[in-house]
VOPAGU-2260 file (C-alpha; in pm, 1 decimal, decimal comma):
REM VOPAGU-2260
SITE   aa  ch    i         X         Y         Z
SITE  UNK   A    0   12753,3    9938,9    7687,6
SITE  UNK   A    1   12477,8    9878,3    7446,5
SITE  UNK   A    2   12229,0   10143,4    7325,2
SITE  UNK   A    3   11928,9   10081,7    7539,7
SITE  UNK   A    4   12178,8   10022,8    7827,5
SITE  UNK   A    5   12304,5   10357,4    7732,2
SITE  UNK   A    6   11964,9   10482,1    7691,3
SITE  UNK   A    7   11869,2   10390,5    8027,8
SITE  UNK   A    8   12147,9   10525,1    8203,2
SITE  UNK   A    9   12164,8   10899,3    8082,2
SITE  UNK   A   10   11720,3   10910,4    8130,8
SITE  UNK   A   11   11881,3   10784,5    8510,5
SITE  UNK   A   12   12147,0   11055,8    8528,9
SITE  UNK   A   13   11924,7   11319,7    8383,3
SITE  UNK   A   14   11645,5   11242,4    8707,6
SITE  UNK   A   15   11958,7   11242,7    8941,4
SITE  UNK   A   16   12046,7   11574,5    8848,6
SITE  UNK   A   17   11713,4   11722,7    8825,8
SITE  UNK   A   18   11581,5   11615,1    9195,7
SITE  UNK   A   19   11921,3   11738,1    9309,7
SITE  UNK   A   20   11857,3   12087,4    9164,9
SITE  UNK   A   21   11506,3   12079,2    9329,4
SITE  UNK   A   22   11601,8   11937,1    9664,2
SITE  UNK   A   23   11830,0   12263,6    9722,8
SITE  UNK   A   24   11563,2   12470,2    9549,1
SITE  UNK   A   25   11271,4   12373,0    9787,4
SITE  UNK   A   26   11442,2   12345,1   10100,3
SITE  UNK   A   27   11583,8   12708,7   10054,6
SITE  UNK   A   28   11271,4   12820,9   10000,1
SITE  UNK   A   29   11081,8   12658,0   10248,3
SITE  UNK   A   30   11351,1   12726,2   10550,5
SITE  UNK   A   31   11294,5   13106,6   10416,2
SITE  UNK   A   32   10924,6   13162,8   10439,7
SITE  UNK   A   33   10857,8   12888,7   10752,9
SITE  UNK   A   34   10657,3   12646,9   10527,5
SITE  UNK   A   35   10635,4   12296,1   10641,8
SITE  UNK   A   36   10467,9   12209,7   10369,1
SITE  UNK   A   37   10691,8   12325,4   10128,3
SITE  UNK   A   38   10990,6   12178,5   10337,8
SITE  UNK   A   39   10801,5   11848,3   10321,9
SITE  UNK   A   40   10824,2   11876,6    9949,7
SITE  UNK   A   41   11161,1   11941,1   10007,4
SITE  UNK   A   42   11187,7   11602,2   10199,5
SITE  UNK   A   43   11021,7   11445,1    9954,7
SITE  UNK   A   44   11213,0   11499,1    9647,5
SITE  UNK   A   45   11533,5   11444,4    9864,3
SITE  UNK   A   46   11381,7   11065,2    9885,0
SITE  UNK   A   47   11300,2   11122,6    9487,8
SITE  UNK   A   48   11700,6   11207,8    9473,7
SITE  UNK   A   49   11847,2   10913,3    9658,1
SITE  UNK   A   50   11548,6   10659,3    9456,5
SITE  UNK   A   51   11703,4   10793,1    9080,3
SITE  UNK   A   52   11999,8   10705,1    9253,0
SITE  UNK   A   53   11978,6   10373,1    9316,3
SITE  UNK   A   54   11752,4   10336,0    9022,1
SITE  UNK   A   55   12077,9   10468,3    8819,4
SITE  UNK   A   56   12284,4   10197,8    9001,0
SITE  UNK   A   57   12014,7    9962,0    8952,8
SITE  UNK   A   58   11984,1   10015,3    8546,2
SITE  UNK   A   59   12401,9    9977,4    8534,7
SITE  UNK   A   60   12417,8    9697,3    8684,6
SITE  UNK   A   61   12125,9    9483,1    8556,5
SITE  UNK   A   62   12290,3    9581,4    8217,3
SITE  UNK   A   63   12579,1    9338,3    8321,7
SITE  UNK   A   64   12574,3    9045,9    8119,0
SITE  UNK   A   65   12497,0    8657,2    8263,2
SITE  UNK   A   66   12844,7    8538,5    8442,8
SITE  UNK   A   67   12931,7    8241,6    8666,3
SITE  UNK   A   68   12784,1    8348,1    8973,0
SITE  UNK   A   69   12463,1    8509,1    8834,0
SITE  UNK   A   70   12380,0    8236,4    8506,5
SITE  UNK   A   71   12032,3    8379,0    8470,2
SITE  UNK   A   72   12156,6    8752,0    8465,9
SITE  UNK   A   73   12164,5    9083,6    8738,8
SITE  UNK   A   74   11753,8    9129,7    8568,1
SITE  UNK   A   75   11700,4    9164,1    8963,4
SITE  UNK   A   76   11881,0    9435,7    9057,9
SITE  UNK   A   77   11595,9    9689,8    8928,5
SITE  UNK   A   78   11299,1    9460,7    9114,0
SITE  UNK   A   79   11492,5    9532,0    9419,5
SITE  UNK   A   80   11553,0    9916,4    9345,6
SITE  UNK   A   81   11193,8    9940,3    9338,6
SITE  UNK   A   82   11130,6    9783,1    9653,0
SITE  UNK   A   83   11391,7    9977,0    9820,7
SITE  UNK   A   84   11239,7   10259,8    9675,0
SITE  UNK   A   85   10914,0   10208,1    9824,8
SITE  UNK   A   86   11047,7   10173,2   10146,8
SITE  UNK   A   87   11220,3   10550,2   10151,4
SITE  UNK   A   88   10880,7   10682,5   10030,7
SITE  UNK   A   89   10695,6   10521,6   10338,9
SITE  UNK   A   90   11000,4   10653,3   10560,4
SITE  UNK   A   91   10912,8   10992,1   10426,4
SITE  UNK   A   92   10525,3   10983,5   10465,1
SITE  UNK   A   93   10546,5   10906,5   10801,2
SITE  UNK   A   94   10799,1   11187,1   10881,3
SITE  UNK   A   95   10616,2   11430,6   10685,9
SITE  UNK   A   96   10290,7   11333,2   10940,7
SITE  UNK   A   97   10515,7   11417,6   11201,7
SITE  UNK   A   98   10643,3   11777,9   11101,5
SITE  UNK   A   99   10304,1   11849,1   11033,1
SITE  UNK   A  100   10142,9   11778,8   11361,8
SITE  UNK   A  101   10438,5   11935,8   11511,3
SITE  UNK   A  102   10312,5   12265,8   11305,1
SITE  UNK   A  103    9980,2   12220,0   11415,5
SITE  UNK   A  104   10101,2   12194,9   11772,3
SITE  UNK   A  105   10359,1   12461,7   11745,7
SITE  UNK   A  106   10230,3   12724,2   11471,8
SITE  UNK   A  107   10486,3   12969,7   11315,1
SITE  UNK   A  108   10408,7   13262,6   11121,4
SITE  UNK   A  109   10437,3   13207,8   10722,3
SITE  UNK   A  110   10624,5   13521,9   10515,6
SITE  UNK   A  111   10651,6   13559,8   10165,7
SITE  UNK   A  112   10375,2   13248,3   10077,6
SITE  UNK   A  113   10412,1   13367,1    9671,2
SITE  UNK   A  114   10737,8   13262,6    9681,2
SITE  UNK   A  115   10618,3   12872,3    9784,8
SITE  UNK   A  116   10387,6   12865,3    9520,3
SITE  UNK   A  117   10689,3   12970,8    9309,8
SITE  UNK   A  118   10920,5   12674,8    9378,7
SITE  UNK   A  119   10629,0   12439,3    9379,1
SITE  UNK   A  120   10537,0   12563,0    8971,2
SITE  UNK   A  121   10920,2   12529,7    8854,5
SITE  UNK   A  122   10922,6   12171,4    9076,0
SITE  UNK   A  123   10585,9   12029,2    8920,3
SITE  UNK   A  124   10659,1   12142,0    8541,6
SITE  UNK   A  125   11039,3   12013,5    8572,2
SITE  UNK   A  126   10916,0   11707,1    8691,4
SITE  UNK   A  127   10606,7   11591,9    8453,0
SITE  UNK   A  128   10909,9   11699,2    8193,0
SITE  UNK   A  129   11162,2   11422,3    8347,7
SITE  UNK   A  130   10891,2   11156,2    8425,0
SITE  UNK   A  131   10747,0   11104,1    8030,4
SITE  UNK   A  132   11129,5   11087,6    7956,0
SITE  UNK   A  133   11187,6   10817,2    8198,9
SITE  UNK   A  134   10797,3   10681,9    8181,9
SITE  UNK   A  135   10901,7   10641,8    7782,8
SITE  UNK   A  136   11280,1   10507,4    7813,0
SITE  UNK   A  137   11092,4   10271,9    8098,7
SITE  UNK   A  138   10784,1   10137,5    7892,3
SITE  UNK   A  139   11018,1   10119,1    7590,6
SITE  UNK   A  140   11297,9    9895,1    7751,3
SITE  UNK   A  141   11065,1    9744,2    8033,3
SITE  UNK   A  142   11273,1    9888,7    8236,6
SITE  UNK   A  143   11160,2    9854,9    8653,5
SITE  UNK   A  144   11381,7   10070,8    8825,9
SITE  UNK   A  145   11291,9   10390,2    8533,7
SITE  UNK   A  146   10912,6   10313,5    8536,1
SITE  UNK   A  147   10955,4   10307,6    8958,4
SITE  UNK   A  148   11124,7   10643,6    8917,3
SITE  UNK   A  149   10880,5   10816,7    8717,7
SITE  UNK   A  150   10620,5   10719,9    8916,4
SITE  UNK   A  151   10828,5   10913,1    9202,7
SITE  UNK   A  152   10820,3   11192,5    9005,4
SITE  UNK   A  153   10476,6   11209,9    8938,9
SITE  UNK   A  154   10357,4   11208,3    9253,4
SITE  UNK   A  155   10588,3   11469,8    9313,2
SITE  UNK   A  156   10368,4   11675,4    9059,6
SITE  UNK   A  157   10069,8   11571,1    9249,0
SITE  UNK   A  158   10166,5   11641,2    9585,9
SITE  UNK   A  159   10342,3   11965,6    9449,3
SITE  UNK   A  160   10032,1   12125,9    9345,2
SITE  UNK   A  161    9862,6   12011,4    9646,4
SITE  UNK   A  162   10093,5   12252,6    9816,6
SITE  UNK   A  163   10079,6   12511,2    9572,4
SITE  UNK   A  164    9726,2   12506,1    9607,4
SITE  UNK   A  165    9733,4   12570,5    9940,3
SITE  UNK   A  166   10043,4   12835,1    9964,8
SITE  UNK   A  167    9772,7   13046,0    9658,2
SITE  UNK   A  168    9504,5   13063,7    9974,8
SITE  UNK   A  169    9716,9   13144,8   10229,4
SITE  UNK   A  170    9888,6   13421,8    9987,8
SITE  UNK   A  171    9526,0   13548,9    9855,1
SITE  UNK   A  172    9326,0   13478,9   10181,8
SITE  UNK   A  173    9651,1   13750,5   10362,1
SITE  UNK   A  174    9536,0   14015,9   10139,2
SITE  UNK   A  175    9109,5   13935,2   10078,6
SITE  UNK   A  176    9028,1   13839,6   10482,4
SITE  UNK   A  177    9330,5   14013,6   10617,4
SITE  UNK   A  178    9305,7   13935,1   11027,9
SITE  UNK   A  179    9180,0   13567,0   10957,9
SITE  UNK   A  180    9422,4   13284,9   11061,9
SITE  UNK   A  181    9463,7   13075,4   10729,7
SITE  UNK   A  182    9792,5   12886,8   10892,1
SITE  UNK   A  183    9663,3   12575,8   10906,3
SITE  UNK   A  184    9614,2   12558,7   10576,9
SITE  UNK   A  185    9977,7   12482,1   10550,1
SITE  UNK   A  186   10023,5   12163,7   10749,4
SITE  UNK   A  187    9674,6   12046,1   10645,3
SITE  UNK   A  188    9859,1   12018,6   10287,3
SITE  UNK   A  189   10159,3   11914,9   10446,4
SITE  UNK   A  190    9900,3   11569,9   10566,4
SITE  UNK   A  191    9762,9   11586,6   10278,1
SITE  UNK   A  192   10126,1   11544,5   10047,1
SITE  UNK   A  193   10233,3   11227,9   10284,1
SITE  UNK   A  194    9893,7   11059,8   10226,6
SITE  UNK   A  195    9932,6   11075,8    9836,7
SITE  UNK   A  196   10278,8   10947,8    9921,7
SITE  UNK   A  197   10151,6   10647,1   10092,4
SITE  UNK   A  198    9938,3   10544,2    9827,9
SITE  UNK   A  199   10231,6   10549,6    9548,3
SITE  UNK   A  200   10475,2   10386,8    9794,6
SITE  UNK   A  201   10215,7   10045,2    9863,0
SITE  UNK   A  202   10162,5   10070,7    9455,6
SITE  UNK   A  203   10503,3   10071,0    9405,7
SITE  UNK   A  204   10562,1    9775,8    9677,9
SITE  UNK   A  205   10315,5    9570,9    9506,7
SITE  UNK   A  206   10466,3    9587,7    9147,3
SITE  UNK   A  207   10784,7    9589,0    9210,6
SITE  UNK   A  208   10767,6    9314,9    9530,4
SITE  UNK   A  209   10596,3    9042,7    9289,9
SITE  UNK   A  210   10895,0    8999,6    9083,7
SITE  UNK   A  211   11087,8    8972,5    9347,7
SITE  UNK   A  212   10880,8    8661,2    9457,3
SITE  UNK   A  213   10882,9    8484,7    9131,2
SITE  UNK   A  214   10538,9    8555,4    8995,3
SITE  UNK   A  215   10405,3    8414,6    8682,0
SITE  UNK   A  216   10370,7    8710,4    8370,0
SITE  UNK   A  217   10071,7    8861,1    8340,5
SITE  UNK   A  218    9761,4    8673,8    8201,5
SITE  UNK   A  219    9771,7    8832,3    7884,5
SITE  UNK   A  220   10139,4    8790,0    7787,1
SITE  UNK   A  221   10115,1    8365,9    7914,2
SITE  UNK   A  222    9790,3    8373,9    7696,2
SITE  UNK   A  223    9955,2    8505,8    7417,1
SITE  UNK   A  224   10214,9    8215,3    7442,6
SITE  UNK   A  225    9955,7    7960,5    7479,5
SITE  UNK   A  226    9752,7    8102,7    7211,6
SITE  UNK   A  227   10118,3    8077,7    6950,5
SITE  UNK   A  228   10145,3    7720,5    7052,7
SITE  UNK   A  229    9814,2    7617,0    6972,1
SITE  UNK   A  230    9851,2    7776,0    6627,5
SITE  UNK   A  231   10194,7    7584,9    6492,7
SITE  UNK   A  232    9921,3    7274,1    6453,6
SITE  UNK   A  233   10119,3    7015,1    6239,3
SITE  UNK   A  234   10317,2    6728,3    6448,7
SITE  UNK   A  235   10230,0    6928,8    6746,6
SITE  UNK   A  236    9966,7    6737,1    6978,5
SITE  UNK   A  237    9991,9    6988,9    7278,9
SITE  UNK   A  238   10176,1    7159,2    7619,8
SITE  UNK   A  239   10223,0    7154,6    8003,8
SITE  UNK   A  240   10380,3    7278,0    8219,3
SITE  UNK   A  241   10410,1    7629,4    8178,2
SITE  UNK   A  242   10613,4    7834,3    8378,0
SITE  UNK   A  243   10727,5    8135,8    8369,5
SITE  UNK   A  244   10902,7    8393,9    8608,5
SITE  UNK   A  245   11005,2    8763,1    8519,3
SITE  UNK   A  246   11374,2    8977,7    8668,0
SITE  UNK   A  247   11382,9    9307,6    8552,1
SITE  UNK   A  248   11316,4    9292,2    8192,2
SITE  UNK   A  249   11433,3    8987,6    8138,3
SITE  UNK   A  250   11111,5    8703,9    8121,1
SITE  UNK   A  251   11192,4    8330,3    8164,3
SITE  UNK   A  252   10924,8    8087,6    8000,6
SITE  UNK   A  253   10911,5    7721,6    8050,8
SITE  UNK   A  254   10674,9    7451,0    7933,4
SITE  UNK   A  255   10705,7    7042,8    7791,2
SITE  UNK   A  256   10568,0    7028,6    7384,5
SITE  UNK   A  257   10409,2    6698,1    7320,1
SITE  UNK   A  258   10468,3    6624,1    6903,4
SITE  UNK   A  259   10421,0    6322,0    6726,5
SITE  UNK   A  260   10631,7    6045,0    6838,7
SITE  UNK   A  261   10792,6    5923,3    6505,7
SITE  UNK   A  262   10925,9    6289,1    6462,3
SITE  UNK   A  263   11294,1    6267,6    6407,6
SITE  UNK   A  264   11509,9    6428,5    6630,2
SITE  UNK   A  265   11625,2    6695,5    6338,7
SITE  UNK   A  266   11271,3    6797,2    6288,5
SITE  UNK   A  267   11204,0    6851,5    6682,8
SITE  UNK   A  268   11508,5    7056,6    6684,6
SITE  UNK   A  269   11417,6    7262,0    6392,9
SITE  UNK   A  270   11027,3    7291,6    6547,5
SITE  UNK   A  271   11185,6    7429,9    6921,3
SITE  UNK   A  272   11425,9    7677,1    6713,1
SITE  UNK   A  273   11119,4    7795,9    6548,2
SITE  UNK   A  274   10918,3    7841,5    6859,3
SITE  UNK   A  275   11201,4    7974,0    7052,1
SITE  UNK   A  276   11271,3    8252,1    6832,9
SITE  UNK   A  277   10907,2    8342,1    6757,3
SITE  UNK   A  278   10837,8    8425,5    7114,7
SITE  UNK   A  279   11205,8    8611,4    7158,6
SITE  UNK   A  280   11071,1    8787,6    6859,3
SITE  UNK   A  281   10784,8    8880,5    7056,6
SITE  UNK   A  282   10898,2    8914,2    7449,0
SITE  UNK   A  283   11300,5    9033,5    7315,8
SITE  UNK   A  284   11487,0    9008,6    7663,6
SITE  UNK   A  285   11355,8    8627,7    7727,8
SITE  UNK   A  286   11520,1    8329,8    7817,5
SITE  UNK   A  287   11293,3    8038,1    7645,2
SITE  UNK   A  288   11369,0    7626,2    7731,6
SITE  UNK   A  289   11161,7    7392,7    7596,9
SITE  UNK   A  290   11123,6    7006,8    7672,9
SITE  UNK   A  291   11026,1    6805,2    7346,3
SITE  UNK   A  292   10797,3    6498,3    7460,7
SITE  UNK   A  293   10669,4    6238,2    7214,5
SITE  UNK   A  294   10278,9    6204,4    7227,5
SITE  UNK   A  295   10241,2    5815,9    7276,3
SITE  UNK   A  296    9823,4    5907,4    7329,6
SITE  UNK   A  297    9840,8    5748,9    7655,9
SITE  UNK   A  298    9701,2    6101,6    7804,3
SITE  UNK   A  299    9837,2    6149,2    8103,7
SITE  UNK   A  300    9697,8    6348,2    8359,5
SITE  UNK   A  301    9923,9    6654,4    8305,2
SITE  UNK   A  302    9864,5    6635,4    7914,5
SITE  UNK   A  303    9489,3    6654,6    7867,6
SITE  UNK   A  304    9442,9    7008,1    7990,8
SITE  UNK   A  305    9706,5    7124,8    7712,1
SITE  UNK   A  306    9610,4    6857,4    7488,9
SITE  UNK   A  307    9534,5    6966,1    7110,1
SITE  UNK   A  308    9370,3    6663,1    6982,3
SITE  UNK   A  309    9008,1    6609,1    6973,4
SITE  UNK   A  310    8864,4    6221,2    7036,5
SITE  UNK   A  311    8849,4    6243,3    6669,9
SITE  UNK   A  312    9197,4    6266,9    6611,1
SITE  UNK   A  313    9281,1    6039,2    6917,1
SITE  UNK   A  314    9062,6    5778,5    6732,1
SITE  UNK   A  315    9222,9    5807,9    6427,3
SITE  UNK   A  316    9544,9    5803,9    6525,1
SITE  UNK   A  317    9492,9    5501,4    6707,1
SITE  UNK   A  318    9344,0    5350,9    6449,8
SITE  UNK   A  319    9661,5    5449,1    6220,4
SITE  UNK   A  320    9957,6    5147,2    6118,2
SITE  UNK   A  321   10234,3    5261,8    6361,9
């Protein structure tokens, strides 16, 4: 296993074993002082538990080299750990809505509210711990599945204080306006924690969903390409045809380089070697293929919008002894 394989996998392991701890933690809690809101947090990092465990899955397995039945790599696997992800997280908002209805229909007396805002404290500060770490292993190795994950988390520390927020008025309004009913404070948080929820899970459908559907890079990193091209000047005349798809963290760029057509076959090998590794250098996990074209300055349709040359140069070149 390599290092940022590695890497990746203990961040993984490390959010398994933390939403575990805080699964039990809440649920106890929550079960003892009749909280649904605190049980819904309880729900919610169980779907935080089973995500950082297929995100761990997901990061082990992408890891697996290219092989006969998967030639462009497993890059995938995270895109659809993310997706999968989402889905649990809209399975949970919508149950969540439920219970607290259910509370509003069916009210039960709240004891021992301090010890909710307890739980909720140790879950939010555990988890805005876990989340950099996996935010930072994520954005370093472009990593979907850990970047999914610690969003997970952070909502978590969101919705968490939400509830902890409104466990403190129930505990403070029970000894300031003793006799008022402050109860529905509870599931009102409860709603409140499921629509937070909701808005992470479509976030997270949307990022991790596009991959899944082939979707060029984003503007700035194909601008950044086109940008490199246009600078190498020389025997190169211009581009088309750019394409480019991301899986995981593995991009895949595409395009046809139009050079000079008496350059020898050496030289246009030693020119796409160049290229190649100047934008691995730059996008690391990438998988580059270039088509070398000669530039007969017939300007076909496709070439003009990459072309490099101005009339000027057309002119001349034309002009030129072949």
């Amino acid at each position: 296993m390599s290092d940022v394989a590695r890497r990746k996998s203990t961040v993984a392991l490390l959010s398994v074993a933390s939403n575990a701890t805080l699964v039990a933690l809440k649920l106890a809690v929550g079960l003892a002082i009749q909280s649904v809101s605190v049980i819904s947090e309880a729900i919610h990092s169980s779907v935080d538990l089973l995500a950082a465990m297929i995100a761990l899955f997901a990061v082990r397995s992408s890891a697996k080299p290219a092989d006969e039945e998967h030639p462009f790599g497993h890059g995938k696997i995270e895109n659809i750990s993310g997706t999968l992800e989402a889905i649990l997280i809209f399975a949970a908002a919508i149950w969540i809505i439920y219970e607290a209805i259910q509370k509003f229909l069916y009210p039960k007396e709240m004891t021992e509210a301090s010890w909710g805002v307890g739980v909720m404290l140790i879950s939010a500060i555990a988890n805005i711990i876990v989340s950099r770490m996996l935010f930072k292993v994520g954005n370093e190795t472009d990593s979907a599945a850990l970047k999914a994950d610690g969003w997970h988390l952070m909502t978590d520390v969101y919705t968490s204080a939400g509830v902890m927020g409104g466990l403190l008025l129930i505990w403070i309004g029970a000894r300031v306006l003793p006799g008022h009913e402050l109860q529905w404070i509870d599931p009102v948080a409860a709603i409140a924690v499921a629509l937070l929820i909701l808005k992470a899970a479509y976030k997270l459908t949307v990022e991790s969903g596009r991959d899944l559907l082939d979707v060029s890079l984003p503007a700035d990193e194909e601008e950044w390409i086109r940008e490199y091209v246009k600078r190498i000047g020389g025997e190169v005349r211009g581009f088309h045809r750019l394409r480019t798809r991301k899986a995981g963290a593995h991009r895949f760029v595409q395009f046809h380089l139009l050079v000079d057509a008496g350059m020898s076959v050496d030289e246009s090998h030693k020119l796409h070697d160049d290229i190649v590794g100047t934008i691995k250098e730059r996008f690391p996990a990438s998988s580059v293929t270039i088509h070398v074209e000669p530039c007969d300055l017939s300007c076909k349709p496709e070439c003009v919008h990459g072309c490099f040359l101005t009339d000027d140069d057309r002119a001349s070149l034309v002009r030129a002894p072949r």
